[in-house]
C-alpha positions, 0 to 999 in steps of 0.5 A: 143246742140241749144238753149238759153243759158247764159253767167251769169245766176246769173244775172237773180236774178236781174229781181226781182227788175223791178217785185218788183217796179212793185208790190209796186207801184201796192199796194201802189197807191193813188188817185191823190188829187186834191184842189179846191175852186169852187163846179163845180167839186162836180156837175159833179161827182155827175152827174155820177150815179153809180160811185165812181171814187174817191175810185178806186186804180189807176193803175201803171203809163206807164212811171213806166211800161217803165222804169221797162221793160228798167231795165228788158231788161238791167239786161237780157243784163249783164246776157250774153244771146246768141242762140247755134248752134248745134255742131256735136260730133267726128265721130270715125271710127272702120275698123273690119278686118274679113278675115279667120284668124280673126274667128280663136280660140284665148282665154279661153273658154266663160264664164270659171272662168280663164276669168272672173278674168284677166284684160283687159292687163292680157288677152294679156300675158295669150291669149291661143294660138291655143285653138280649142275649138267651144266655144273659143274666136275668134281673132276678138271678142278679138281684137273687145272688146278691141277696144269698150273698149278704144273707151267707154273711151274716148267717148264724149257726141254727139260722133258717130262711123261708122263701115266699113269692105271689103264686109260690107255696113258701119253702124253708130252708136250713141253708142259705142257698137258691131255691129250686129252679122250678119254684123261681120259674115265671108264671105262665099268667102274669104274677103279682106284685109284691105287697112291699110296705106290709112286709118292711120287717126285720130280717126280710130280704126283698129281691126285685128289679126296682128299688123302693123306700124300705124302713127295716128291710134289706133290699137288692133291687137288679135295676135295669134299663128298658129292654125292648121286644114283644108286648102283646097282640092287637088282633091277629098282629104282634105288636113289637116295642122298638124303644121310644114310643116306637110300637110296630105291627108284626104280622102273625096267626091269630091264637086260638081259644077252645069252646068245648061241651057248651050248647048254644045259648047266651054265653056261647054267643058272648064268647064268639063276639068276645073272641072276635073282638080280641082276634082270637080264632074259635075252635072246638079241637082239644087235641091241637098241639099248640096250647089254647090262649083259653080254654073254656069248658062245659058239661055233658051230664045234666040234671033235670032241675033248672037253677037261676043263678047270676051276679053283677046286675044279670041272671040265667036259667040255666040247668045244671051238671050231675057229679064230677067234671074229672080229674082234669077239669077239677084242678086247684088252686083255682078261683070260684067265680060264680057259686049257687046254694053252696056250689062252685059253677064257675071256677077258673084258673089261667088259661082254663074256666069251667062252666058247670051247666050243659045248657040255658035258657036265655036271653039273660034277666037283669042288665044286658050290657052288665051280662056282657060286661061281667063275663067279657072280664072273665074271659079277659082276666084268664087268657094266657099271656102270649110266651114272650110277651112282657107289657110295655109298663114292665119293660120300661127302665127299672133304674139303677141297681140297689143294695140295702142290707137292713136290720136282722131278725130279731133273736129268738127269746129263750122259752125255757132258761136253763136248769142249773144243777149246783145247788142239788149237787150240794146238797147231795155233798151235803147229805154224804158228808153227814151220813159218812161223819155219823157212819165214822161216829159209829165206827169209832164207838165200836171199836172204842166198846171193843177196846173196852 
């Protein structure tokens, strides 16, 4: 924290000394006496009606006035009194892993009375592997409550930590506790992973499911067991994993995916060979209650100009869209996959790509096989992953849990050191001294003239 501060503060029981003389020589002050011999003196004083001068309390002489505050200033000096700067506290740094495997059931069931009487290490040896219970503890809610927990212990007055997570704007906190339910909710698409060996620094906490080498870092990794359930589609079927190598075909609807505003021409044809091939079924329904594994959208108003534009080995003819898409359909962030002259054409995020031409003049230039190739990629990388659906890799075992407490940050440098005051407050008691020693001279010669 800024402000005054002192180095002694027991000295400050002394400013009652140049307080007391003060009151002393207030109380105990007598009018000057004055002899003599002549009654010029009484005439005068008898002129001033009205006036008893001789009965007044005179005040307190300037050179008593000097000297007290020469003593005040000096015993302010020996106290030590100096100005702090502010000094931020350590920025700790939390990287919250939340790929699928993160939100797989780890523990007891909430709340249970098995739960509530483990300690913090009896909960690592008795984690319930592979529990499938809806009110289960997840993977990132264990290894999250041991990391606020470390982190409440070795937490500083002026400390703040900044969470960061693949997907997540940061979020900086002043107190160790859980972000906000909303920002450690899954990804709809698939997360991505942690960039590990780039952030072992001092003072970051890794929260994962799976332990790794760490150097300065802390690390609570929840581990886990395989947990079994659905992993994705082959067609229309759901494919189940039953433990092993065990992969069981369920019947089920097909999922659909939304053609809406492209003409025909030769993307729409790649998208109905693409959507066949991965068992998706076409519609062009946009009010369907359900939410499209994809939805691929096109304009309506076109410029009379035509454009070639293309990548990876292929070009089209194309003509392109006048002004906005709206407000719907120009989301951000999103991911520019294909530009012209300075322009976004292609631009998707998952579960949504927008095409911004109405028609082209096909069939493709350049490669063929490298046009099918390129946008069948697309289409692939922005499908939603069904609700549910963990891949077989993230539902493979995470292995025994782990708790690293690593370094701490580093303590932040003091930019600007404090402004000691001693040295200016003795030399104000110097200068009072001096000025209440010449005033006292003076006195003292004039009433020695006086005298005279």
């Amino acid at each position: 924290m800024s402000g005054l501060a002192f180095h002694s503060p027991g000295v400050l029981f002394a400013l009652a000394v140049p307080v007391l003389v003060l009151l002393f020589a207030k109380l105990f002050a007598r009018p000057e006496r004055h002899a003599t011999g002549s009654l010029v003196l009484w005439k005068r004083l008898a002129a001033r009606a009205g006036e008893a001068a001789s009965s007044k309390r005179p005040g307190v002489p300037l050179p008593l006035w000097l000297l007290s505050g020469a003593l005040a200033a000096a015993i302010l000096a020996l106290a030590g009194p100096r100005i702090d700067r502010e000094v931020p506290g350590r920025l700790w740094r939390v990287i919250v892993d939340r790929t699928p495997s993160m939100y797989l059931a780890c523990l007891p069931e909430r709340g249970s009375e098995e739960l509530k009487t483990l300690s913090p290490s009896e909960l690592v040896d008795r984690t319930l592997l592979g529990a499938s219970e809806s009110n289960a503890l997840l993977r990132i809610e264990v290894a999250l409550d041991a990391a606020l927990t470390k982190l409440a212990e070795n937490w500083k007055p002026g400390d703040r930590v900044r969470f960061s997570s693949p997907g997540r704007n940061p979020l900086q906190l002043d107190e160790p506790v859980s972000p906000p339910a909303d920002w450690l909710a899954p990804e709809r698409a698939e997360a991505a992973e942690l960039d590990l060996v780039a952030n072992d620094t001092r003072g970051t906490l890794f929260v994962t499911d799976r332990a790794v080498r760490v150097e300065s870092a802390s690390l609570f990794a929840s581990g886990g067991e395989a947990v079994p359930g659905l992993v994705g589609r082959r067609g229309g079927d759901r494919l189940e994993w039953r433990g092993g190598k065990e992969l069981v075909e369920l019947d089920g609807e097909p999922r659909t995916v939304l053609y809406q505003g492209m003409p025909d021409g030769a993307v729409d044809s790649l998208f109905e060979h693409w959507a066949s091939d991965r068992g998706f079924l076409v519609t062009n329904d946009w009010s369907e209650r359900s939410t499209p594994a994809l939805s691929v959208w096109g304009a309506w108003e076109l410029l009379p100009e035509r454009s070639v534009v293309g990548r990876d080995g292929w070009s089209l003819d194309v003509r392109r869209v006048e002004g906005a898409m709206g407000p719907e359909l120009d989301f951000h962030p999103r991911e520019v996959w294909l530009e012209h002259e300075g322009e976004e054409l292609v631009y998707w995020k998952p579960g949504q790509i927008v095409v911004r031409w109405g028609e082209d003049f096909g069939p493709p230039g350049g490669d063929p096989a490298a046009f099918a190739v390129s946008w069948a990629k697309l289409f692939d990388r922005a499908v939603l992953p069904e609700v549910g659906a963990v891949s077989l890799a993230e539902r493979q075992s995470a292995g025994a849990p782990k708790w690293i407490l690593g370094e701490p940050p580093v303590e932040p440098a003091l930019a600007n050191p404090p402004t000691r005051l001693d040295s200016v407050l003795a030399w104000v008691a110097a200068v009072l001294a001096a000025a209440g020693a010449w005033s006292l001279l003076g006195r003292a010669s004039k009433v020695a003239v006086r005298d005279a």
